[in-house]
N, C-alpha and C positions, 0 to 999 in steps of 0.2 A: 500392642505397641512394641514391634521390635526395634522402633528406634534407642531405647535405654539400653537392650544390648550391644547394640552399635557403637554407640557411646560408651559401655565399660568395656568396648574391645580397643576401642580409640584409646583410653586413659591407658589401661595394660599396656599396649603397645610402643604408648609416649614413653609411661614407666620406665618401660624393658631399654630402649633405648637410650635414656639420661643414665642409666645405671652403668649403660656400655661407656659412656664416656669420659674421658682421664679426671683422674683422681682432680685434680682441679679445679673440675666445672661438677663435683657433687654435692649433692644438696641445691644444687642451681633452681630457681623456681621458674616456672611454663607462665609466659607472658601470654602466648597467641600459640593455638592451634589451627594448620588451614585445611579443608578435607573439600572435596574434588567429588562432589556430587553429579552424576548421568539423570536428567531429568526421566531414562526408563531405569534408574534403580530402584524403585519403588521404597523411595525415604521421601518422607515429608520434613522439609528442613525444619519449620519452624519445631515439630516434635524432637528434634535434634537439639536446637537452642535451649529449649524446657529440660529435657534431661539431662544436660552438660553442667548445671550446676549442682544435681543429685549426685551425677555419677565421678564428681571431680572431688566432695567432698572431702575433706580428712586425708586429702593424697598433694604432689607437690603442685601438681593441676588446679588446685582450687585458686578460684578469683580469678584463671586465666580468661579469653575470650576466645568464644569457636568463630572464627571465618569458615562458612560455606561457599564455594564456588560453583554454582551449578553450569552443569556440561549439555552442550544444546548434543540434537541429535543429528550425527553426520551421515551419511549413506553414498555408499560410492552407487550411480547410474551407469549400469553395463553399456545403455542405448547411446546416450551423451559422451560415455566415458569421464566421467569429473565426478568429484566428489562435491556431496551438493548437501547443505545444513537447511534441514523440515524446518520450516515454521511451527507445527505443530505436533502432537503423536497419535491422530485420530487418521492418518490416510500415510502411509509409507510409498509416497509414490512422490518420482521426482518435480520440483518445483519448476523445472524448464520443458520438460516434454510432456509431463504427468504419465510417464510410464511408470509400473511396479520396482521399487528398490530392495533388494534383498539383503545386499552385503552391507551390514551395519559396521561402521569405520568407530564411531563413540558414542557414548549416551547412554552406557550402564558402570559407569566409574563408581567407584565408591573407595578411594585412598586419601592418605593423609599426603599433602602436598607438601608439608613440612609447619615446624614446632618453632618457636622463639624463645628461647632461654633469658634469664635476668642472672648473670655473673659476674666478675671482673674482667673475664675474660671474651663476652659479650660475641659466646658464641651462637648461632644458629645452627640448627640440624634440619637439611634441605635431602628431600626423597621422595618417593613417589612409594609407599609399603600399602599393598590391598588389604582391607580389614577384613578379616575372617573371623565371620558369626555362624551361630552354629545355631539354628531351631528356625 
């Protein structure tokens, strides 16, 4: 289950960024995390939701909620010329001409889309940061 590491790269990386932020929004607590899942990054969301209450533990994360957003899969058609979203990831072939699609446009995302703080100051931290796991 690499999804638990995904999820303490996700916390880390909330972390590291509440920490970057002005001395007035510290200690701020993570209302909502949203992360930008590619239906080919090979994460199963629901094992993401399970972890997120392990891995948020005892850190400013806990109690938040993880929004997933999963990402359909795009492929640009050389033949068509258009960019054309599969239905499915069982035949990579475009849905208007059903020729072979090669150049994959989206579908392997795995980033935080951004974080929702609880402060006075009732900031938000909006980004797009690739989570980097490692095994």
């Amino acid at each position: 289950m690499h999804e638990l590491s995904i999820v303490a790269s996700v916390v880390d990386t909330v972390t590291e960024s509440l920490e970057a932020l002005p001395d007035a929004s510290k200690g701020a607590r993570v209302l909502q995390v949203r992360l930008r899942v590619g239906v080919l990054a090979s994460v199963v969301v629901e094992s993401l939701e399970f972890c997120w209450g392990i891995a948020t533990e005892g850190t400013s994360l806990e109690g938040s909620k993880l929004v997933v957003k999963t990402i359909p899969v795009v492929m640009h058609c050389a033949v068509c010329d258009a960019d054309v979203k599969l239905e499915g990831v069982q035949s990579f072939r475009c849905p208007r001409c059903d020729e072979p699609c090669s150049d994959l446009l989206q579908g392997r995302e795995l980033e935080i889309e951004s974080f929702e703080i609880d402060d006075e100051a009732g900031l938000e931290k909006a980004g797009n940061e690739e989570i980097g796991v490692s095994g």
